[in-house]
C-alpha positions in Angstrom: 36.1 -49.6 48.8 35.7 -51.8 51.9 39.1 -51.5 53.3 40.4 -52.8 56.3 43.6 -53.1 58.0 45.9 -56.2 58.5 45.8 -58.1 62.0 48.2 -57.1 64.4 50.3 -59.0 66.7 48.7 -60.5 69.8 49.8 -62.5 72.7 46.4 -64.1 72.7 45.5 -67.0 70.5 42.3 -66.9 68.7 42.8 -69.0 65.0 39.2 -69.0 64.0 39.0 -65.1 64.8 42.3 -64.8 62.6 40.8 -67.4 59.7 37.8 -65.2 60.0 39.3 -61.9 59.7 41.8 -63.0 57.1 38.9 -64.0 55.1 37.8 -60.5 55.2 40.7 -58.8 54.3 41.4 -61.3 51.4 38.0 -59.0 49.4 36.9 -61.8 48.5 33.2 -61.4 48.3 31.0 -62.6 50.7 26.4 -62.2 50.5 25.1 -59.5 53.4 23.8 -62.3 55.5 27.4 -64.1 55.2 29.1 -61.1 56.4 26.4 -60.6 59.6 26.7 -64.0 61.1 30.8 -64.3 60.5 31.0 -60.9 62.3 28.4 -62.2 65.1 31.2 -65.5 65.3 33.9 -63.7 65.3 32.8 -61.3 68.1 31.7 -64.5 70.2 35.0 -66.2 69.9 37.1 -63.1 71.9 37.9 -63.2 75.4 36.9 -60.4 77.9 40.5 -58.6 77.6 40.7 -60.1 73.8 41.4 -56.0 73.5 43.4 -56.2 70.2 41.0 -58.3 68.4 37.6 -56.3 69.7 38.8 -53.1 68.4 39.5 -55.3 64.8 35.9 -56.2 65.1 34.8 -52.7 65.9 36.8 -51.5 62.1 35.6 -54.6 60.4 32.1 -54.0 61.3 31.8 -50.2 60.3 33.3 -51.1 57.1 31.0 -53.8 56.0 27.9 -52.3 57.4 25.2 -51.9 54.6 25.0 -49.2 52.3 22.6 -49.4 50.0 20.9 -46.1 50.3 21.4 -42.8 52.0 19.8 -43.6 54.9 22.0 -46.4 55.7 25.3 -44.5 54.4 24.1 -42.2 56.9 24.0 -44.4 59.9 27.3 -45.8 58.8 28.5 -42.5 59.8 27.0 -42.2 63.0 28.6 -45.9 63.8 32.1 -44.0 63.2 31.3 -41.1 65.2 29.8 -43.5 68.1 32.9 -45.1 68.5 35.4 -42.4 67.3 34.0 -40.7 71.1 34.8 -43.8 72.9 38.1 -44.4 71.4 38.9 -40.3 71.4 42.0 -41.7 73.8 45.2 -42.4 73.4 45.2 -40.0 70.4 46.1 -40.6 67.5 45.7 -44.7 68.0 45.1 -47.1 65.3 41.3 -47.5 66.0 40.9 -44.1 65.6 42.4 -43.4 62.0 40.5 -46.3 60.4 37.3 -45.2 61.9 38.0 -41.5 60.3 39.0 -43.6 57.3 35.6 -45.3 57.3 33.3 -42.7 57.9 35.2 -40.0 55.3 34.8 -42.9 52.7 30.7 -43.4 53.4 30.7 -39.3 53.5 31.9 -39.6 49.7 29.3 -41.9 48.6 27.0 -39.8 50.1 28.7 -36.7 48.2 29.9 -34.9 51.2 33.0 -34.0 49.3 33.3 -30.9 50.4 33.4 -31.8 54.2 35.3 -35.1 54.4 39.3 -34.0 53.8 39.9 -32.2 57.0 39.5 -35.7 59.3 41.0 -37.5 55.8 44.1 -35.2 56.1 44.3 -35.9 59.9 43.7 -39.3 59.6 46.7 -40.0 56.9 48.9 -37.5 59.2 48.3 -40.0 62.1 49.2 -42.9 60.1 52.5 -41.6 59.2 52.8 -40.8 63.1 51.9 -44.0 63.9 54.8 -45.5 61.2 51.7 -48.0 59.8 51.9 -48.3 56.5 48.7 -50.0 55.8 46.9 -47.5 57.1 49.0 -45.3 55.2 48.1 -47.2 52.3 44.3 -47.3 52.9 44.0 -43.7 53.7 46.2 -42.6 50.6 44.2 -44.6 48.3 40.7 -43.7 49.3 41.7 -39.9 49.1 43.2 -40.3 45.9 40.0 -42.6 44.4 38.1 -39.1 45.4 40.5 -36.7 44.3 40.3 -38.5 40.8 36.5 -38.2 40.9 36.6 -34.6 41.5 38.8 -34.1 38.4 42.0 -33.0 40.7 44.6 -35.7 38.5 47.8 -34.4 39.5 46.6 -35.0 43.7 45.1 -38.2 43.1 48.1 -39.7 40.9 50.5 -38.7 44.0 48.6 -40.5 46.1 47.3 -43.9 44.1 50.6 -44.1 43.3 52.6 -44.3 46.6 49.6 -46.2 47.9 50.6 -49.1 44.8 53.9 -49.3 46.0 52.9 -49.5 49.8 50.3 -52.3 48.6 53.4 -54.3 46.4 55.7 -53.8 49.0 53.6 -55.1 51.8 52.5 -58.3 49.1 48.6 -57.3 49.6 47.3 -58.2 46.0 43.7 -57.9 46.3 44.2 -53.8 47.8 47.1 -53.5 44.9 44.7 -54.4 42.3 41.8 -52.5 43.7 44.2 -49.8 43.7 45.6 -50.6 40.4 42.5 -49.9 38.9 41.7 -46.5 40.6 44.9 -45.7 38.8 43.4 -46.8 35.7 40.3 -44.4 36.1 42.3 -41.5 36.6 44.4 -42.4 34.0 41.0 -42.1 32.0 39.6 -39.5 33.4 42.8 -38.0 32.4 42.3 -38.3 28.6 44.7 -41.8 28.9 42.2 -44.1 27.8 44.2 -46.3 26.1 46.8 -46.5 28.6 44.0 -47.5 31.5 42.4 -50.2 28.8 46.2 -51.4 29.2 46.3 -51.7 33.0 42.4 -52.6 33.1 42.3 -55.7 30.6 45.1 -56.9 33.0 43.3 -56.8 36.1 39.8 -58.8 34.6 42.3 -61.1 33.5 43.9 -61.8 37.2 40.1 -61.3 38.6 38.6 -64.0 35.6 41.8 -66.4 36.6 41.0 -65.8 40.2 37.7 -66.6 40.2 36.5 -63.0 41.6 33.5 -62.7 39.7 32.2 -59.6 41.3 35.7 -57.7 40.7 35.8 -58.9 37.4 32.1 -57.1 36.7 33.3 -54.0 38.3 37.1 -54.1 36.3 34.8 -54.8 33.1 32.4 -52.1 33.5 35.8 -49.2 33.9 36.8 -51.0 30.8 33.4 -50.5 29.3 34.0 -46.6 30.3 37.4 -46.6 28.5 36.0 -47.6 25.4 33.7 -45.2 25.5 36.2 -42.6 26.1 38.1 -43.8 22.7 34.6 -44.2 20.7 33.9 -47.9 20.6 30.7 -47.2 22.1 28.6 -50.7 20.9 31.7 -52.7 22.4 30.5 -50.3 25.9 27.3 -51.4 25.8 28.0 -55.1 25.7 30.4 -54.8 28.5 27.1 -52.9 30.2 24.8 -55.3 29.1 26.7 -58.1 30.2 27.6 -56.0 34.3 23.8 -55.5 34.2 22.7 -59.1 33.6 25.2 -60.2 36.4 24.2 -58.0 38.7 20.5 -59.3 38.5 21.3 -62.5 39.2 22.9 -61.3 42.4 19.6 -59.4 43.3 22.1 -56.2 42.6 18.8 -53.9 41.2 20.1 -50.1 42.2 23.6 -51.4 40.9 22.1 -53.0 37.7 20.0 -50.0 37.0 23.4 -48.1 36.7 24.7 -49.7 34.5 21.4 -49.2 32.2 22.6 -45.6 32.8 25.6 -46.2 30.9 24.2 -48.3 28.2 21.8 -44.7 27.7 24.7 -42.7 27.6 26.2 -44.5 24.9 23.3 -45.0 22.9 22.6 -41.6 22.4 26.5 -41.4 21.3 25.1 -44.0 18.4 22.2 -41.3 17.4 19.9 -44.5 18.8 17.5 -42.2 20.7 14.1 -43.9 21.1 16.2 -46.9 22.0 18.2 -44.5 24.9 14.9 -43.2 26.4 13.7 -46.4 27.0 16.3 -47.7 28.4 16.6 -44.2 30.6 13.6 -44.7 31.5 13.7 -47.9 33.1 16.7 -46.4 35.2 14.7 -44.1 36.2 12.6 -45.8 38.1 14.8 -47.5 40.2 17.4 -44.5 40.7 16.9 -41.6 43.2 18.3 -38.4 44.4 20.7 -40.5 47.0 22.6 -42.2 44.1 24.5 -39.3 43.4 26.6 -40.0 40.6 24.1 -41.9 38.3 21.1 -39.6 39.2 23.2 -36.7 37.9 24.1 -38.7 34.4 20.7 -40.3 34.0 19.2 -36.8 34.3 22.1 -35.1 31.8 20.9 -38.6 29.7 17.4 -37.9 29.9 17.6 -34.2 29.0 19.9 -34.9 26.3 17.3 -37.2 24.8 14.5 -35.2 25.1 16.5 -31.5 23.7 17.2 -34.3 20.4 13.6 -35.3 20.0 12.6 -31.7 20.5 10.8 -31.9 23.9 12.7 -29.2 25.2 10.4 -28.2 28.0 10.9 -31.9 30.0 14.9 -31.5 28.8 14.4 -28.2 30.4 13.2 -30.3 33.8 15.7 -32.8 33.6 18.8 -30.8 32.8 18.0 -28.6 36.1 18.3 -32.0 38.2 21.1 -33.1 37.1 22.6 -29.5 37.3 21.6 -29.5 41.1 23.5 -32.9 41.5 26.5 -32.1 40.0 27.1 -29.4 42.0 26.1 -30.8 45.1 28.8 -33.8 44.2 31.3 -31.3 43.3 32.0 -33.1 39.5 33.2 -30.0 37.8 33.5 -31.9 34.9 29.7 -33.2 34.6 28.7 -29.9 35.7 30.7 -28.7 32.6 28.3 -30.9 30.6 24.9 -29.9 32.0 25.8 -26.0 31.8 26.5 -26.5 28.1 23.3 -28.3 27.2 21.4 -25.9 29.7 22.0 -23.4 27.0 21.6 -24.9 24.4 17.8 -26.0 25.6 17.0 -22.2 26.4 18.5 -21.1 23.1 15.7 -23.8 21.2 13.1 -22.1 23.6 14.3 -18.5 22.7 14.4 -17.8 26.6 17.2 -15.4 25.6 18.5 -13.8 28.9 18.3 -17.6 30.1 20.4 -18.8 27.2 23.0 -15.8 28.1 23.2 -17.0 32.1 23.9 -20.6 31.4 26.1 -20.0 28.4 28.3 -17.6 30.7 28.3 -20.1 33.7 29.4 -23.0 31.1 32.2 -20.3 30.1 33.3 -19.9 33.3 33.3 -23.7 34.7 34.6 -24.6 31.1 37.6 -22.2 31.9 38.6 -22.9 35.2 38.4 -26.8 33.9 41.0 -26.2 31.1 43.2 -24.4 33.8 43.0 -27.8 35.8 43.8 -29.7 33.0 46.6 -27.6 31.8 47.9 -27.8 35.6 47.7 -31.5 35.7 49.3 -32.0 32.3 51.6 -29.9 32.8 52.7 -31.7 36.0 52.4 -35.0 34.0 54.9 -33.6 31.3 57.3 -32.5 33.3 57.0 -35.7 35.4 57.8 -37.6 31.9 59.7 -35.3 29.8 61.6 -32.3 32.0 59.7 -29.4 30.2 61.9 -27.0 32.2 65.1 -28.3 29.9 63.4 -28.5 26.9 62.4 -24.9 27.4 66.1 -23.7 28.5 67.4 -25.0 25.4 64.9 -23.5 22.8 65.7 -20.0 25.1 69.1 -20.6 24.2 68.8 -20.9 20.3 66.7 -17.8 20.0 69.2 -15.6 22.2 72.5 -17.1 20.4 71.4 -14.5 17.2 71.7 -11.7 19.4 74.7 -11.6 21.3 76.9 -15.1 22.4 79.7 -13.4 24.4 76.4 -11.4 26.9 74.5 -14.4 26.9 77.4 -16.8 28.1 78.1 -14.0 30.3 74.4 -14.2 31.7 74.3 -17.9 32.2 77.5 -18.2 33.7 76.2 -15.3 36.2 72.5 -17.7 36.3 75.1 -20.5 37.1 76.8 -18.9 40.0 73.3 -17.6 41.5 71.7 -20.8 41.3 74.2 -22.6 43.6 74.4 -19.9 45.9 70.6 -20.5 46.4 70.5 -23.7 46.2 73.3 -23.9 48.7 71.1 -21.1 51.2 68.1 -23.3 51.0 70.0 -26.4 51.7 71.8 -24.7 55.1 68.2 -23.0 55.8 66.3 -26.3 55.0 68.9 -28.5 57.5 68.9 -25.9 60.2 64.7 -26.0 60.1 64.9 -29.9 60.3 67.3 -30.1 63.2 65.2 -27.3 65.1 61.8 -29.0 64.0 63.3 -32.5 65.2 64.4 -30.7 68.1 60.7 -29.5 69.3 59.2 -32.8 68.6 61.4 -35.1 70.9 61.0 -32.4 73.2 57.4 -32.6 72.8 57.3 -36.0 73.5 59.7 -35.6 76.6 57.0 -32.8 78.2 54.4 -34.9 77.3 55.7 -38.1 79.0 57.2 -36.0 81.8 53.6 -34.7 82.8 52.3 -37.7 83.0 54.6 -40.3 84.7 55.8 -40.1 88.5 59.2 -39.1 88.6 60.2 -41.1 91.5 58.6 -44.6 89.8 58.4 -44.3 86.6 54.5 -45.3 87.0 51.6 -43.0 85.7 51.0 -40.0 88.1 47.9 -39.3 89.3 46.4 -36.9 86.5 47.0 -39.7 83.6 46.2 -43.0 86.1 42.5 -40.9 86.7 42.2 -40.2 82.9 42.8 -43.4 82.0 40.3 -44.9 84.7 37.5 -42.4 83.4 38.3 -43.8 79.6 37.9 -47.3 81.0 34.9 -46.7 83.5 33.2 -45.3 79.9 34.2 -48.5 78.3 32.8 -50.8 80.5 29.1 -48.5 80.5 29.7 -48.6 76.8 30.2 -52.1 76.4 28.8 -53.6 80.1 31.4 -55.2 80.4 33.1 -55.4 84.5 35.9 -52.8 85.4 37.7 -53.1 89.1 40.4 -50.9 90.6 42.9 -51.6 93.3 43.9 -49.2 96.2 47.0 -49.9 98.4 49.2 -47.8 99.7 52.6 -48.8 102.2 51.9 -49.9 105.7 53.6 -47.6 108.6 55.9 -46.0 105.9 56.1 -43.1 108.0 58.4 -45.2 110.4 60.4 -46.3 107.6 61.3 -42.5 106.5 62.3 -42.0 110.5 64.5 -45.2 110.8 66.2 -45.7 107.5 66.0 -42.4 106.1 64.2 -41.1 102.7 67.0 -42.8 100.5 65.9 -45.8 101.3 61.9 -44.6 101.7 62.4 -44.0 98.0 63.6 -47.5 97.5 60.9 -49.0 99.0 58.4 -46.9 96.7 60.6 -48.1 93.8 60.1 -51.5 94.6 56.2 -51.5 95.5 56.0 -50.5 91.9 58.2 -52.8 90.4 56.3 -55.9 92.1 53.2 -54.6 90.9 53.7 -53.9 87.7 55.2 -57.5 86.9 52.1 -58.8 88.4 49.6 -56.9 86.0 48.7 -57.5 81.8 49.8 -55.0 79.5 45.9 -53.8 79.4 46.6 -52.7 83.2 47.5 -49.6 84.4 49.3 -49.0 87.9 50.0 -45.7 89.3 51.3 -43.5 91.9 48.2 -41.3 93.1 50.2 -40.3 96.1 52.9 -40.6 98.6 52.6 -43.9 99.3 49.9 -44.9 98.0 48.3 -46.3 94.5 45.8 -47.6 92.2 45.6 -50.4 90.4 42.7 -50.0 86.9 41.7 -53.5 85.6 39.6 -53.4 82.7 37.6 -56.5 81.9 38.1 -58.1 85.6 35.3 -58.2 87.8 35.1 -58.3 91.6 36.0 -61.7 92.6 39.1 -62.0 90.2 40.1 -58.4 91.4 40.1 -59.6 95.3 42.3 -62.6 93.6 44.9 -59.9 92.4 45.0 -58.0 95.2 45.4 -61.0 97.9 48.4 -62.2 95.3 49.7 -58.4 95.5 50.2 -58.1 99.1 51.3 -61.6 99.7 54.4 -61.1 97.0 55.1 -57.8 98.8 55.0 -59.2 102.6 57.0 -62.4 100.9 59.6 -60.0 99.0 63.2 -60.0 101.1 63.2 -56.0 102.1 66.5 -56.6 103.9 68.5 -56.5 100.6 67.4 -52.7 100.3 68.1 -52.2 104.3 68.7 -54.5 107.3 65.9 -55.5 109.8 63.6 -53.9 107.3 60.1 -55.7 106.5 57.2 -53.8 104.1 53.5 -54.9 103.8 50.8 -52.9 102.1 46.7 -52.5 103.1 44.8 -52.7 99.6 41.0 -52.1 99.5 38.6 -53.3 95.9 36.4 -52.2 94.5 34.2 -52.8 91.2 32.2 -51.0 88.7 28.3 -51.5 89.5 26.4 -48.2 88.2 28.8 -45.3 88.8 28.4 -42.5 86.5 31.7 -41.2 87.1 35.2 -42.6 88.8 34.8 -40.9 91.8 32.1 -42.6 93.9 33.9 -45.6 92.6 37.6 -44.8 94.3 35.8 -43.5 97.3 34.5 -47.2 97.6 37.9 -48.2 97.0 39.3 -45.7 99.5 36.6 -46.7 102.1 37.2 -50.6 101.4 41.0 -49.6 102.4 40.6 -48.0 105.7 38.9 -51.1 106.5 41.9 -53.0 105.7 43.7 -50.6 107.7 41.5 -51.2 111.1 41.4 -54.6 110.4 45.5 -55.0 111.0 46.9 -53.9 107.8 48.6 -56.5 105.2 44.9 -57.6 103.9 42.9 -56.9 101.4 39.1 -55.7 101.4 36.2 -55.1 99.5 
């Protein structure tokens, strides 16, 4: 799917890394070696503490990293996890739900079903946290495009759905109509053929009128697949034909020998069998086990051809493949297929007890896919039509012969219950909200509470350390420099003794006041200790550190203290120190600490390093 999210505001400008990055999210197509060297410019244009824009460049990259086999699907995965580690904190963050949204989607085309829709869950759960509905949009789309593949209609239709009228509302065209057609499928896969041909012959018009060409191909070939569903199978083919001659001339060959897949399929549908095996067999050579979904067809293809020409041992051979990769893709409805035709096969060998197995097995997935169906349309009816009235009323003709005085007796008595329950849920339903609204801000109030000083409103010493271990694994991560500041108060004992702890506090107050105005957003102060704290700055290295620091203390020893108290003056002592090859924070603030006593012997009011 390719998805991406939409920039975000930053105070630093950057236009060519925002034309570049537009360009990406427009979907508009671009060749492999297009998409390498505009990712390489737009990750040379960003400045050091750029951090908004490198963490863009960080999503953009693992979703347009190459995936033409498994091998590469499977290192797009490990790209995800890679940096899902070094963005584990804050949690959840932006970052962080559109890598989860990247990797579950490269786990579907590999067809990890089965293990991808606990971090998809989590993922769409921390979008609505976060209040962003584009990543709202994203992640409701992409687990809706694979609930519809796995045959679950009802789920996916919730989900496409609100993510079209997220996509509309937000005026993103492109993901609407890439959306719009995932609708379309389901609608399809539904049994709605003609009313995704409807929606679909719209969208290759826009793409045609657009001049997408390579949407166009993929909206043509789902058209080619509704046609097929309503029996117009020589119009599929052309459609095929014509996706497969496009996609050569792209150099598309695994995509192209796809759609020879399809134009098998639908051969055999026209009784045109030597014609189908040909044409299956070509795919064949091209399509391997790690193309999950056509391996699986071109094998229920291939056996399908070979049980019709009465070569039922290599049917026999080929109908076990594709049996294997349906289940391993979880497509109940393809496995229904190769089950069916399993039989049949052993039946035409007179393998008997075989025959029995895979007849029973077809029963069974056959079953529990007519219960799924019935589910979904029955939630589709009562969606359009309010079965549950239609039935009340037909419940009522049949009782009116029996007795009309018990039965308006009964329904009056119905009546009454029904708004006494529905009034108890309401009251029960309110008083759950207000207490579940009640533990989350109080939540959030614990969770700010244990980590900000009390006294200054700054990060206490737990979070200011957690945060300067994320960053020191950053900057080994990414080599880029990393400095921290230590100061603390000079002689702020004697202020306690002269003025008192009132005006101690003050003092403290004020320290952090002066230093936070004089740091970026991307800075952290904090308040380690009595009097003393610690300054992280990512992306700074030494020299521009000592800069910061000699600006610190000379604001502070400039600030007039005698509107807090008279004939009081406050300086502070700071020591630097940088990120060299640390391993963990700790060596790293004992330089800073070390680099501060030295500050201290030296006369206080300096800075050293």
């Amino acid at each position: 799917m390719g998805m991406s999210c939409i920039a975000y505001a930053n105070p630093i400008e950057n236009a060519r890394a925002d034309e570049i990055y537009q360009l990406f999210d427009s979907g508009k197509f671009l060749p492999d070696e297009d998409v390498t060297q505009m990712l390489s410019e737009y990750k040379n244009s960003l400045a050091s503490d750029d951090t908004v824009r490198q963490q863009l460049h960080t999503r953009l990259t693992c979703w347009n990293l190459p995936a033409d086999n498994a091998e590469q699907m499977m290192a797009a995965v490990a790209f995800a996890d890679e940096y899902l580690k070094i963005y584990s904190q804050p949690s959840p963050s932006l970052i962080q739900i559109d890598l989860q949204l990247c990797k579950t989607w490269f786990l579907h085309y590999l067809g990890k079903n089965d293990v991808l829709f606990a971090d998809l869950d989590t993922a769409i759960n921390n979008a609505y946290l976060l209040e962003d509905p584009r990543l709202i949009a994203d992640g409701r789309s992409i687990r809706g495009t694979i609930l519809s593949y796995m045959g679950n209609f009802s789920a996916a239709l919730e989900d496409l759905i609100t993510a079209q009228n997220l996509y509309e509302t937000m005026n993103l065209p492109y993901w609407a109509n890439v959306n719009l057609g995932e609708l379309a499928n389901s609608y399809r896969r539904f049994g709605d053929a003609k009313n995704a041909l409807k929606y679909q012959t719209k969208l290759e018009q826009y793409y045609l009128q657009n001049n997408q060409p390579f949407a166009a191909n993929k909206i043509s070939n789902e058209i080619a697949m509704s046609l097929e569903e309503l029996g117009r199978f020589q119009e599929a083919i052309v459609r095929y034909q014509n996706s497969r001659d496009f996609l050569l001339s792209k150099n598309e060959v695994i995509a192209a020998a796809d759609a020879l897949v399809s134009i098998g399929g639908n051969l055999i549908n026209l009784n045109r069998l030597n014609e189908a095996k040909s044409v299956l067999n070509q795919a064949e050579k091209q399509i391997k086990s790690d193309n999950d979904g056509s391996y699986s067809y071109m094998n229920l293809y291939l056996a399908q051809v070979h049980y019709q020409l009465v070569s039922h041992t290599q049917a026999l051979e080929y109908i076990q493949k594709a049996e294997h990769a349906f289940r391993y893709s979880d497509n109940a409805r393809g496995l229904n297929k190769a089950l069916r035709l399993k039989s049949q096969i052993y039946q035409s060998l007179e393998q008997w007890p075989e025959a029995y197995q895979s007849l029973s097995a077809f029963v069974d997935s056959h079953e529990a896919l007519d219960k799924q169906i019935m589910s979904d349309r029955n939630t589709e009816m009562q969606t359009r039509f309010n079965t549950n009235k239609i039935q009340t009323e037909n419940d009522l003709l049949v009782q009116r012969d029996k007795d009309k005085e018990q039965q308006l007796q009964i329904m009056q008595r119905n009546e009454n219950m029904q708004i006494i329950i529905i009034i108890l849920v309401a009251i029960i339903l309110l008083i759950v909200s207000i207490f579940a609204y009640k533990q989350l801000m109080r939540k959030k109030l614990f969770r700010r509470l244990a980590m900000t000083d009390e006294l200054t409103k700054l990060s206490n010493r737990r979070d200011t350390y957690s945060q300067g271990k994320h960053f020191l694994k950053v900057a080994q991560m990414s080599h880029k420099p990393f400095s921290i500041i230590s100061f603390d108060a000079d002689h702020f004992k004697q202020v306690n003794d002269q003025h008192g702890h009132d005006i101690g506090d003050k003092v403290l107050v004020k320290l952090a006041s002066i230093c936070v105005s004089m740091m970026r957003e991307t800075d952290v102060v904090g308040r380690v200790g009595g009097e003393e704290f610690l300054v992280l700055l990512p992306n700074i290295d030494k020299t521009n550190a000592i800069e910061i620091a000699t600006r610190l203390i000379e604001n502070i020893a400039d600030y007039d203290w005698q509107q807090i108290a008279p004939n009081l003056a406050q300086t502070v002592s700071a020591g630097v120190a940088s990120y060299t090859n640390e391993l963990e924070l700790s060596p790293l603030l004992l330089k800073a600490d070390k680099a501060l006593y030295s500050a201290k012997a030296a006369g206080r009011n300096c800075v050293k390093a």
